[in-house]
PAPA-212868 format. One record per residue: residue number from 1; residue in one letter; y, x, z of N, C-alpha, C, O in turn. Coordinates in Angstrom, 1 decimal. Atoms other than C-alpha are relative to their C-alpha. Layout:
NODE|NUM|a|Y|X|Z|Y|X|Z|Y|X|Z|Y|X|Z
...
END
This chain:
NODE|1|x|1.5|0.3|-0.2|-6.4|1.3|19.2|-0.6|-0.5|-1.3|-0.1|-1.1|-2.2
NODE|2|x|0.6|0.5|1.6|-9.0|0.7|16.5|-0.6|-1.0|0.4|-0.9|-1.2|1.6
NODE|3|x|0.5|1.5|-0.1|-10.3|-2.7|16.0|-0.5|0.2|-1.6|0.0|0.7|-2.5
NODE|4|x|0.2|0.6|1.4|-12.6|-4.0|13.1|0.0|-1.4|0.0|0.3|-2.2|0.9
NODE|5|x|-0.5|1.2|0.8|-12.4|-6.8|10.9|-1.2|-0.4|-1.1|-1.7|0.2|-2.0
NODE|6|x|0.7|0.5|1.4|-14.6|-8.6|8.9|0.2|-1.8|-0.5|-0.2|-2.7|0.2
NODE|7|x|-0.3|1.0|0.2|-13.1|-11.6|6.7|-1.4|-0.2|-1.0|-2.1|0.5|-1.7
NODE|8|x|1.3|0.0|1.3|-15.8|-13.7|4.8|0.6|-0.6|-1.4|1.7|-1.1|-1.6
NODE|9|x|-0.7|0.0|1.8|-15.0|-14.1|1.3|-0.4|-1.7|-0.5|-1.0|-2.6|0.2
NODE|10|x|-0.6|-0.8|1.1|-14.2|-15.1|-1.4|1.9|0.3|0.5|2.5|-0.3|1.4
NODE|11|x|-1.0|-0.4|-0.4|-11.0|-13.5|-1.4|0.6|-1.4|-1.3|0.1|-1.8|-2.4
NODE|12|x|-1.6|-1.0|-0.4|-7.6|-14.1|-1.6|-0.2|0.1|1.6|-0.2|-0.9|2.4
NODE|13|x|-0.4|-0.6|-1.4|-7.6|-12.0|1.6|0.8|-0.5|1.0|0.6|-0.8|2.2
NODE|14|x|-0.7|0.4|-0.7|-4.5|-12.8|2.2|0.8|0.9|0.9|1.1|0.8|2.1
NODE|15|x|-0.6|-1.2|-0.7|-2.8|-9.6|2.9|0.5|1.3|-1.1|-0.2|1.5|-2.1
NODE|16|x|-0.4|-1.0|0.8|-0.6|-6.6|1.3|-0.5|0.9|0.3|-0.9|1.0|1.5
NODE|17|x|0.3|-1.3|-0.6|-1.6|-3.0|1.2|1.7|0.4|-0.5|2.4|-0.1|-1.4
NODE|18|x|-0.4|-0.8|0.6|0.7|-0.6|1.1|-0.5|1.7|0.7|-1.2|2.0|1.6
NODE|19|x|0.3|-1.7|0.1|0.6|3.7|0.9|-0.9|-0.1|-1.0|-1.2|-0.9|-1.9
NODE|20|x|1.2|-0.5|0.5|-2.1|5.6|0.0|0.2|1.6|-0.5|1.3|2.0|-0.6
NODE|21|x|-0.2|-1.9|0.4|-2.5|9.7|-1.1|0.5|-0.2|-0.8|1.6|0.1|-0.2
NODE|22|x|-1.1|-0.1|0.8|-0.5|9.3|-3.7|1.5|-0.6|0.3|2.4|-0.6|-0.5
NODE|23|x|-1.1|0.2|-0.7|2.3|7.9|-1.3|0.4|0.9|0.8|1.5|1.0|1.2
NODE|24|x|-0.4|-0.6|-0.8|2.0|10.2|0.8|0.1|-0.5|1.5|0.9|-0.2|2.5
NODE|25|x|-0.3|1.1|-1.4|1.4|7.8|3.6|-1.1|-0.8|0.6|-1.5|-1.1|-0.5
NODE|26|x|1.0|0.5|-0.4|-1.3|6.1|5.2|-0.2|-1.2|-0.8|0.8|-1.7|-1.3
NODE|27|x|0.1|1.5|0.5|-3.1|2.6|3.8|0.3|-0.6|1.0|-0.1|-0.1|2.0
NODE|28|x|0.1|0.4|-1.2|-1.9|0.1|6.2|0.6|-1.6|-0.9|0.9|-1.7|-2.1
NODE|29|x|-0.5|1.6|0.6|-0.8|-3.9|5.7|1.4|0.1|0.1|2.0|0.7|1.1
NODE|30|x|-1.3|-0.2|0.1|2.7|-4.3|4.4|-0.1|-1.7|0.3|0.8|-2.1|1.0
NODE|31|x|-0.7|1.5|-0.3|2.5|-8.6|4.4|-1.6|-0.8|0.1|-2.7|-0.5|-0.4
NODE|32|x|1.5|1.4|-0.3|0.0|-11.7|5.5|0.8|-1.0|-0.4|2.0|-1.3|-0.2
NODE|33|x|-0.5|1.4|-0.1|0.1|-14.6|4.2|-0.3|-1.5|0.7|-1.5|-1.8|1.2
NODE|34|x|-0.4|1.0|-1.6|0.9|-17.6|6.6|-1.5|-0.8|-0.3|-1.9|-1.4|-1.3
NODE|35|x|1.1|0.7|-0.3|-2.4|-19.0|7.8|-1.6|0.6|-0.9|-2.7|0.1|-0.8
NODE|36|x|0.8|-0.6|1.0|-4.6|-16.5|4.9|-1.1|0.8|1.3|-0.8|1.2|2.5
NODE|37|x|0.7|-0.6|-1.0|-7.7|-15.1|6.4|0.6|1.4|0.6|0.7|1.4|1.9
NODE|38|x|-0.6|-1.0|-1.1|-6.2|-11.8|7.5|1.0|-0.5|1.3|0.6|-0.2|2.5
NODE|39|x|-0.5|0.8|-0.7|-3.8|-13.6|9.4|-0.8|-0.8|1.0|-0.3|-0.9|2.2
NODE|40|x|0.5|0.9|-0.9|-6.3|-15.9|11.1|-0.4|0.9|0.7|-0.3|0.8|1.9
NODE|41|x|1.1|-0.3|-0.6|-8.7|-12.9|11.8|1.1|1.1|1.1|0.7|2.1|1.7
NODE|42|x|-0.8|-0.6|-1.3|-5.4|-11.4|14.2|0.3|1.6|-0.8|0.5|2.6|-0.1
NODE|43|x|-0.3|-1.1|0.9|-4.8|-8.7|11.4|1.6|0.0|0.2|2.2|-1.1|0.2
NODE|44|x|-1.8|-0.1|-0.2|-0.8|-7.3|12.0|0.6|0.4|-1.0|-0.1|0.4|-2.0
NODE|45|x|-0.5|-0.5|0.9|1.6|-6.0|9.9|0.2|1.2|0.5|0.1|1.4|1.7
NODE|46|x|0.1|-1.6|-0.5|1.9|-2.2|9.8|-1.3|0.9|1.1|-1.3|2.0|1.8
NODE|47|x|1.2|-0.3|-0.3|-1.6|-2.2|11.0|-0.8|1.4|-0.7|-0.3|1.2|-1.9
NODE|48|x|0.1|-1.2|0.8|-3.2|1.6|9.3|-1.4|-0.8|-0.7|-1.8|-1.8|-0.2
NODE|49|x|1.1|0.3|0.3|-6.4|0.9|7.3|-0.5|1.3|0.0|0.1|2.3|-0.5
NODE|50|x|0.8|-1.0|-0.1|-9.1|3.3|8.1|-1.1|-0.3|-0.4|-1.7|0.8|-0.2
NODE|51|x|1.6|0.7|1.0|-12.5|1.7|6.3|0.6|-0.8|-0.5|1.6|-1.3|-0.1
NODE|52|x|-0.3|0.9|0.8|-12.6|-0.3|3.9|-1.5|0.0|-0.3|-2.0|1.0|-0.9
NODE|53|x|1.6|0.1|0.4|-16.4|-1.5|3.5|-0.7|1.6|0.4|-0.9|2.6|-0.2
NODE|54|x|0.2|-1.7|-0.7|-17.4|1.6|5.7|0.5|1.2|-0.6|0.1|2.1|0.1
NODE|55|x|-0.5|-0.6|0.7|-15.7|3.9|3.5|1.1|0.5|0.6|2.0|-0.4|0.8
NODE|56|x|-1.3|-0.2|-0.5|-12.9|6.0|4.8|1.3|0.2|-0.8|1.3|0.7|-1.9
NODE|57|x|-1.4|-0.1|1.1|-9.6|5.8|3.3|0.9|0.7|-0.3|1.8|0.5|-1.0
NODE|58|x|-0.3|-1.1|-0.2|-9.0|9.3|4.3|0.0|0.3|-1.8|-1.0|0.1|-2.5
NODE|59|x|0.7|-0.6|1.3|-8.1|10.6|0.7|0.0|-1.2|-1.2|-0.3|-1.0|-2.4
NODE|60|x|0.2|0.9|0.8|-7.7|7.2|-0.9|1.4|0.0|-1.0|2.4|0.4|-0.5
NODE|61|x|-1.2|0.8|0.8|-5.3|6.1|-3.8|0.3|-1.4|0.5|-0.4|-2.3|1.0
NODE|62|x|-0.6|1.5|-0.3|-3.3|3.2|-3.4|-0.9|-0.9|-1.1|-1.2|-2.0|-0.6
NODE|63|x|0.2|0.6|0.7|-4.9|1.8|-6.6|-1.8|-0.1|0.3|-2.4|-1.2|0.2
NODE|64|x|1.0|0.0|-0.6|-8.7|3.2|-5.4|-0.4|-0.9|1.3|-1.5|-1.3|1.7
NODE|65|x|0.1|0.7|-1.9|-8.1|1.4|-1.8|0.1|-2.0|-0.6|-0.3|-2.9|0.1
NODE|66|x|0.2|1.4|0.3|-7.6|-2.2|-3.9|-1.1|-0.4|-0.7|-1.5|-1.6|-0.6
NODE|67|x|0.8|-0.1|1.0|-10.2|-1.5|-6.4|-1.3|-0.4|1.1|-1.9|-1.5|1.0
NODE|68|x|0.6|0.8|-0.6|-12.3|-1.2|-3.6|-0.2|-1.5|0.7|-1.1|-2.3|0.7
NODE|69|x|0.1|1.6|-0.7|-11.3|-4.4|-1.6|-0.7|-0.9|-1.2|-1.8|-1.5|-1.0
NODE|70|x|0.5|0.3|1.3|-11.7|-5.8|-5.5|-1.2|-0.6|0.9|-1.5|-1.5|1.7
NODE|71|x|1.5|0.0|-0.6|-15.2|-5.1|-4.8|-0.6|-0.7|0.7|-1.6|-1.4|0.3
NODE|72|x|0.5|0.9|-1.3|-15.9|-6.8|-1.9|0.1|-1.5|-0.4|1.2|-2.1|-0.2
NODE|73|x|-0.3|1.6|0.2|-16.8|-10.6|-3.2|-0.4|-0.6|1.2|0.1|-1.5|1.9
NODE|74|x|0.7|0.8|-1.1|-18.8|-11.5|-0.6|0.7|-0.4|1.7|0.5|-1.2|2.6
NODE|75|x|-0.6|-0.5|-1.8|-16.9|-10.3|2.7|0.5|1.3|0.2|-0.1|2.2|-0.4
NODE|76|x|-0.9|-1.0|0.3|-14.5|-7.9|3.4|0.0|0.4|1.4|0.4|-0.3|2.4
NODE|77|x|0.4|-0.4|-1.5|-15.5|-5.5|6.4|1.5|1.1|-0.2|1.9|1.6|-1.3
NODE|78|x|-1.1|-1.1|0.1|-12.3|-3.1|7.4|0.2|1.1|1.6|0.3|0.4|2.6
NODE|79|x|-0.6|-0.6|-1.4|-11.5|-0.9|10.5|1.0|0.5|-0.1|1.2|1.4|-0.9
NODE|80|x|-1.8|0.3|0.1|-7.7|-1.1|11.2|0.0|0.8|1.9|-0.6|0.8|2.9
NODE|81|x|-0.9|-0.5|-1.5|-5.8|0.8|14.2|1.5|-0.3|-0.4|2.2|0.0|-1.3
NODE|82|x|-0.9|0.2|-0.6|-3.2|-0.8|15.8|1.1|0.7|0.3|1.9|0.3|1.1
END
C-alpha cells in the first residue's frame, strides 16, 4: 500500500537509500536510525520510494535520488509503498 511522508527538516533524515536504475532495482530504505525522523514518521525498512518531492523515481539514479533529497532543506515530502 502507498503511504506519504513528509519529514520537516533540516535533515539528517535519518534513513538509508538503497537501488536505483543503475542497480537495477527500485529506490527503497535500506536502514533508520533509532529514534531519526524517518523512524518517528513510521517509515520501514525495505519500504520502495516512489516520489521524492513529487518527483517520480521511476528512472532515477541512486546518486540523482540523494541529490535530490540533498535538495530538500526545508522538508522532505516522499511517497513510499509498503
Amino acid at each position: 500500500s502507498n503511504y506519504s511522508v513528509s519529514l520537516v527538516g533540516p535533515a539528517p533524515w535519518g534513513f538509508r537509500l538503497q537501488g536505483g536504475k543503475d542497480f537495477n532495482m527500485p529506490l527503497s530504505i535500506s536502514r533508520l536510525n533509532d529514534g531519526g525522523k524517518a523512524a518517528r514518521a513510521h517509515v520501514g525498512i525495505g519500504d520502495v520510494v516512489l516520489t521524492i518531492d513529487g518527483i517520480s523515481t521511476d528512472g532515477m539514479t541512486h546518486l540523482e535520488a540523494q541529490n535530490k533529497i540533498k535538495a530538500c532543506t526545508g522538508n522532505l515530502n516522499m511517497t513510499l509503498q509498503r
